[in-house]
C-alpha positions as a Markdown table, in Angstrom:
| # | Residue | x | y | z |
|---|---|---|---|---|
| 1 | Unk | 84.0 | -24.3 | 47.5 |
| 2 | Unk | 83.9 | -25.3 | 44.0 |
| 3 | Unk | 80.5 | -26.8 | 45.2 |
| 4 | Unk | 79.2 | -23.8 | 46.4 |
| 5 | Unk | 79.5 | -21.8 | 43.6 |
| 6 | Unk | 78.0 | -24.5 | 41.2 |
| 7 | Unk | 75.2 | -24.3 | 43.2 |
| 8 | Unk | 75.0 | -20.3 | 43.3 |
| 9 | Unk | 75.6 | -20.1 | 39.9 |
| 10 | Unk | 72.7 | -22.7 | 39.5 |
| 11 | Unk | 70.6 | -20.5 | 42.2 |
| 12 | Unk | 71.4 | -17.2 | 40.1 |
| 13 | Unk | 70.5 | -18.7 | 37.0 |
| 14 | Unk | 67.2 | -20.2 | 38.2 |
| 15 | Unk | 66.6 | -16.9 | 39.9 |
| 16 | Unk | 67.2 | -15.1 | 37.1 |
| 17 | Unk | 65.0 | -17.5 | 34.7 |
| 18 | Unk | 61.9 | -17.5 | 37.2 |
| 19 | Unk | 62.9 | -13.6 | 37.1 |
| 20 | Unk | 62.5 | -13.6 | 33.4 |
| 21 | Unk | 59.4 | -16.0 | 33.5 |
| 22 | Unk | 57.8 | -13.5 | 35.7 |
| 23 | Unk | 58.5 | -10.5 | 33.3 |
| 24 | Unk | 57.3 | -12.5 | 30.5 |
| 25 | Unk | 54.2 | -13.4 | 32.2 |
| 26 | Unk | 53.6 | -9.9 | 33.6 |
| 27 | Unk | 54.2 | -8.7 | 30.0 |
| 28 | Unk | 51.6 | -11.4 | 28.8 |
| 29 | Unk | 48.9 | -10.3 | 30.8 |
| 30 | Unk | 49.6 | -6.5 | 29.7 |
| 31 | Unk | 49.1 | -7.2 | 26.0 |
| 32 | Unk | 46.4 | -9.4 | 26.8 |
| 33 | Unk | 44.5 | -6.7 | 28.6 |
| 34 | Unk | 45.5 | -4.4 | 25.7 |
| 35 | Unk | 43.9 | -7.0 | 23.5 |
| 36 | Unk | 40.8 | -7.4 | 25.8 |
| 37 | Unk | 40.3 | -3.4 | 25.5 |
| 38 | Unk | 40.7 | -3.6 | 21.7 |
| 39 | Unk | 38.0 | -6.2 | 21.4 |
| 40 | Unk | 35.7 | -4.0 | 24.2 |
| 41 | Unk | 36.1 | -1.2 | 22.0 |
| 42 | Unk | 35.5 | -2.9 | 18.7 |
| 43 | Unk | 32.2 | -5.1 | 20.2 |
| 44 | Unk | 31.2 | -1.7 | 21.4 |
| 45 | Unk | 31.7 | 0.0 | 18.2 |
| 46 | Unk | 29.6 | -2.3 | 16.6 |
| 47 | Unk | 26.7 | -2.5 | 19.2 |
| 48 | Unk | 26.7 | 1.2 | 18.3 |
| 49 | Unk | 26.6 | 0.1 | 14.3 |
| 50 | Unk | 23.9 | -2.2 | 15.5 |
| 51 | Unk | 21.4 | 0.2 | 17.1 |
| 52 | Unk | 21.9 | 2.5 | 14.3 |
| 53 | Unk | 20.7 | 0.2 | 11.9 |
| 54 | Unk | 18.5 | -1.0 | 14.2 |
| 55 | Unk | 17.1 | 2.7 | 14.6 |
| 56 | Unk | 17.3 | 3.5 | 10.6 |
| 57 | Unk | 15.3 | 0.2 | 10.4 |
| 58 | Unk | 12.9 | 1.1 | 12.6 |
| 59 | Unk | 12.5 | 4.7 | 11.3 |
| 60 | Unk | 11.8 | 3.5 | 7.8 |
| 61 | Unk | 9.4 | 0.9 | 8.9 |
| 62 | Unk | 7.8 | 3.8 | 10.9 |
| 63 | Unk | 7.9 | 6.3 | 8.2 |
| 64 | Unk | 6.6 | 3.3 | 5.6 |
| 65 | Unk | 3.4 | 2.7 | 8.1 |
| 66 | Unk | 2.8 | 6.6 | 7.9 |
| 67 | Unk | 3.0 | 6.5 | 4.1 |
| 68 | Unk | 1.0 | 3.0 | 4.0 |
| 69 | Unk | -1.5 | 4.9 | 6.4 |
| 70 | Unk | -1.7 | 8.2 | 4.3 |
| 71 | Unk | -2.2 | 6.4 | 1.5 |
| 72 | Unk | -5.4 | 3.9 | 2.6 |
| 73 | Unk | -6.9 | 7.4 | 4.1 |
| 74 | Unk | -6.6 | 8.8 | 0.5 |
| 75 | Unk | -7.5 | 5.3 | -1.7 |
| 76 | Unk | -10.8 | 5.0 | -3.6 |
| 77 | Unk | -12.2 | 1.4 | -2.8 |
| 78 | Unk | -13.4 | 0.9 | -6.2 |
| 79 | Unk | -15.4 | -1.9 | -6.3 |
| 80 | Unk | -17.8 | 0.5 | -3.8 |
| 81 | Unk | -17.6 | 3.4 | -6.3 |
| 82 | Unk | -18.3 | 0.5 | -9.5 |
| 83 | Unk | -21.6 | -0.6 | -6.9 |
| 84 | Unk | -22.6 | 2.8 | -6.0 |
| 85 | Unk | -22.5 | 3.3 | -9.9 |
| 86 | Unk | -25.0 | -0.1 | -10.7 |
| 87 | Unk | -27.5 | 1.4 | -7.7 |
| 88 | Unk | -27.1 | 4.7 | -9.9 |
| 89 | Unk | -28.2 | 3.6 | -13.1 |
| 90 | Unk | -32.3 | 3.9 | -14.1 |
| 91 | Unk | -34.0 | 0.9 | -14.4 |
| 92 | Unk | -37.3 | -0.1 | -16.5 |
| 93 | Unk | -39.1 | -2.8 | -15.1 |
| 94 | Unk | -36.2 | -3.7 | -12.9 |
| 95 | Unk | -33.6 | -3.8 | -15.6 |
| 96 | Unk | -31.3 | -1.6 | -16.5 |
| 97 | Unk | -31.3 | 1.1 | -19.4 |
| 98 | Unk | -27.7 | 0.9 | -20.5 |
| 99 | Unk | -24.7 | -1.8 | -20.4 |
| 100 | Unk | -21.9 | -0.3 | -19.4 |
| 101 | Unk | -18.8 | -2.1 | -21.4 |
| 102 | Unk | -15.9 | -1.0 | -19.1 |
| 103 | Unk | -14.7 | 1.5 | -16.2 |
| 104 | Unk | -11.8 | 3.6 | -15.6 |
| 105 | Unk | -11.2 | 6.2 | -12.8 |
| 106 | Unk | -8.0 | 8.1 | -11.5 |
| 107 | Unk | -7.2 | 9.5 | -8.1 |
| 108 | Unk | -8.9 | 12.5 | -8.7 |
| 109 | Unk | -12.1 | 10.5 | -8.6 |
| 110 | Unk | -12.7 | 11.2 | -11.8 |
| 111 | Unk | -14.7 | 8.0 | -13.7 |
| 112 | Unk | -14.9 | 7.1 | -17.4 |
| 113 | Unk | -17.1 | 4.4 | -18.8 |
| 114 | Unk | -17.7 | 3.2 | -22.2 |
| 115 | Unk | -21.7 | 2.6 | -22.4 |
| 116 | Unk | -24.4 | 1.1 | -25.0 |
| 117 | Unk | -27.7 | 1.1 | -25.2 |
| 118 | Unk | -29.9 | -2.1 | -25.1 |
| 119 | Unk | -31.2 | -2.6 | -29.0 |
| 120 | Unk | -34.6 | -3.0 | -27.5 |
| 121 | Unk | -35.4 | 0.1 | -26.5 |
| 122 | Unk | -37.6 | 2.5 | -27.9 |
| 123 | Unk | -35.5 | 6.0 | -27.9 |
| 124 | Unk | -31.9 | 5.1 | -27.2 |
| 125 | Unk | -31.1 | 9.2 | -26.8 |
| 126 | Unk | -33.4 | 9.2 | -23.8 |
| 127 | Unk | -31.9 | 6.5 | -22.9 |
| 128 | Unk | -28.8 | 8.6 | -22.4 |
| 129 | Unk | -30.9 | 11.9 | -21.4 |
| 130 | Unk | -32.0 | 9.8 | -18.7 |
| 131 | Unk | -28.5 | 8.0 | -17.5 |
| 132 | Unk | -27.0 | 11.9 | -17.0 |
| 133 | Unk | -30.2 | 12.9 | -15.0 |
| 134 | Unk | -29.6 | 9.7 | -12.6 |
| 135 | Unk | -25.9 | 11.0 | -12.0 |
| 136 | Unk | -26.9 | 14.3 | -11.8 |
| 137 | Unk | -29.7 | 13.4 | -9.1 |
| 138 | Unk | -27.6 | 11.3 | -7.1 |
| 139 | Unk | -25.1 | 12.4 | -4.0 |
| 140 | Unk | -22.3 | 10.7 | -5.3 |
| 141 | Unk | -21.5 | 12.0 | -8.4 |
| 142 | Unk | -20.9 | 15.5 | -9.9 |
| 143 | Unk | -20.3 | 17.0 | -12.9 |
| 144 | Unk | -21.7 | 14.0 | -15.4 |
| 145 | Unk | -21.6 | 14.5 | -19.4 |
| 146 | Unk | -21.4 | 12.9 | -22.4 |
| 147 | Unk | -18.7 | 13.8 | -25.2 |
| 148 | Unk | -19.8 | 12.2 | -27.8 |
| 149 | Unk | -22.0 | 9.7 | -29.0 |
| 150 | Unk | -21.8 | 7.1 | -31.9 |
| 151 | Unk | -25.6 | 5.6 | -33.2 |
| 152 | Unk | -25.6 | 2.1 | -35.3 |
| 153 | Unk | -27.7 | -0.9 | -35.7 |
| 154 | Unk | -27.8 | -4.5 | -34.5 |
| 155 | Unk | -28.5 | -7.6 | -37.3 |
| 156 | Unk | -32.7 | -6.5 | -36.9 |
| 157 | Unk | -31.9 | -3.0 | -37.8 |
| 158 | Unk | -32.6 | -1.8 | -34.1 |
| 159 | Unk | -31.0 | 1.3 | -33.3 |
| 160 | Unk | -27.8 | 1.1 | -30.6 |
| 161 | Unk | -25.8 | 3.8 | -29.1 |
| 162 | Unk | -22.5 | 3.6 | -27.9 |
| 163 | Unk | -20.6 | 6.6 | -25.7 |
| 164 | Unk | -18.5 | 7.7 | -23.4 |
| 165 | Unk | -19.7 | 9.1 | -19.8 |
| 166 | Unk | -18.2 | 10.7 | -17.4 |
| 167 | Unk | -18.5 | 12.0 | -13.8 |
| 168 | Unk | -16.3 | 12.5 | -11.0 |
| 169 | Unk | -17.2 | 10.6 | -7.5 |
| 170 | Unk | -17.8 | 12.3 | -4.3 |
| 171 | Unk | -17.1 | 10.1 | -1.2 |
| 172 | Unk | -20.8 | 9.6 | 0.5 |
| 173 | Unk | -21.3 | 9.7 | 4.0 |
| 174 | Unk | -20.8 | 6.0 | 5.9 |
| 175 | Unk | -24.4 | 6.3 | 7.4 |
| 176 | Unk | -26.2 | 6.9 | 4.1 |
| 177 | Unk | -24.6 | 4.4 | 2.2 |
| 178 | Unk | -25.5 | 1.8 | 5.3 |
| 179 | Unk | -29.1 | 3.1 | 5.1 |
| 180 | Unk | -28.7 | 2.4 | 1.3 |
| 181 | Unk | -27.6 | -1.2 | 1.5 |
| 182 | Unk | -31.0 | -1.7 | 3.8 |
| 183 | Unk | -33.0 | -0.3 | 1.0 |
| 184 | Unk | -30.9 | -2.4 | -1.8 |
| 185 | Unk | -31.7 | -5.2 | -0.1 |
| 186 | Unk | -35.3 | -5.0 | -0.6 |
| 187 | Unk | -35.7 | -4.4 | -3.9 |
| 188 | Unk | -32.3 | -4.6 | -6.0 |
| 189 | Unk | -32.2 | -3.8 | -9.6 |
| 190 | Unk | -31.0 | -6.4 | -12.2 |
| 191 | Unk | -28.8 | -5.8 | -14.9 |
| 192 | Unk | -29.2 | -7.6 | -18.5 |
């Protein structure tokens, strides 16, 4: 008998391990679908992160193509205003009247260049009286004046004149500056 209850002794303690075992394991697999639920909801939370940055990105690249846009429809493309100015300026004998020594303009279209007069020219003031009129004549430009003017003389004693002109540029039509360029082609003006 003292066989029998070794071996149900043995049978209760092997039931009760495999018993345990099974607990264990059970308990296991809880906290790992705990676990599993916690990482769902964190890989979830940052999807979410994700697409918002993702959206904010895509917003402020959106929002910076509006402002890029807005800002090419408003821009001045300069180096047509500085060639719509050398078509402007009166010629004798296919040269022009004046050198102009630099530009400036501001987003108001508003232009400023420093000018001279060629030393070889017979009356420098017409000169200028004639450099308004062309601005004033032409479609592209308004309001055109002179501030001031300085007068000296080169090494020969030839009279030069040096100012400041001004105008403010008014965007031409597309079509009339195309029909211009045909015309320029023909018969362009050179500058000294």
């Amino acid at each position: 008998m003292k066989r029998t209850s070794t071996l149900l002794i043995l049978g209760i303690i092997v039931v009760l391990g495999v018993g345990v075992y099974t607990g264990y394991t059970f308990w296991k697999k809880a906290a790992n679908a705990d676990d599993l639920k916690r990482v769902e909801a964190t890989l979830t939370e940052y999807q979410n992160k994700i697409l918002q940055f993702e959206s904010k990105d895509l917003l402020e690249a959106i929002n910076a193509k509006r402002t890029l846009s807005d800002l090419e429809g408003d821009m001045i493309q300069w180096s047509k205003v500085i060639k719509t100015i050398r078509k402007t300026i009166p010629t004798d004998n296919g040269l022009s009247i004046v050198e102009i020594l630099s530009y400036s303009g501001s987003t108001s279209n508003d232009i400023n260049m420093n000018v001279k007069t060629y030393p070889d020219r017979k009356d420098p003031y017409f000169d200028v009286a004639d450099l308004i009129k062309a601005f004033e004549e032409s479609s592209s430009f308004v309001g055109s004046f002179v501030p001031s003017i300085s007068g000296g003389t080169n090494e020969d004693g030839e009279e030069i004149l040096t100012f400041l002109f001004g105008a403010t540029y008014v965007e031409a039509d597309p079509l009339a500056l195309l029909e211009d360029d045909v015309v320029e082609e023909e018969g362009e003006a050179v500058l000294r």
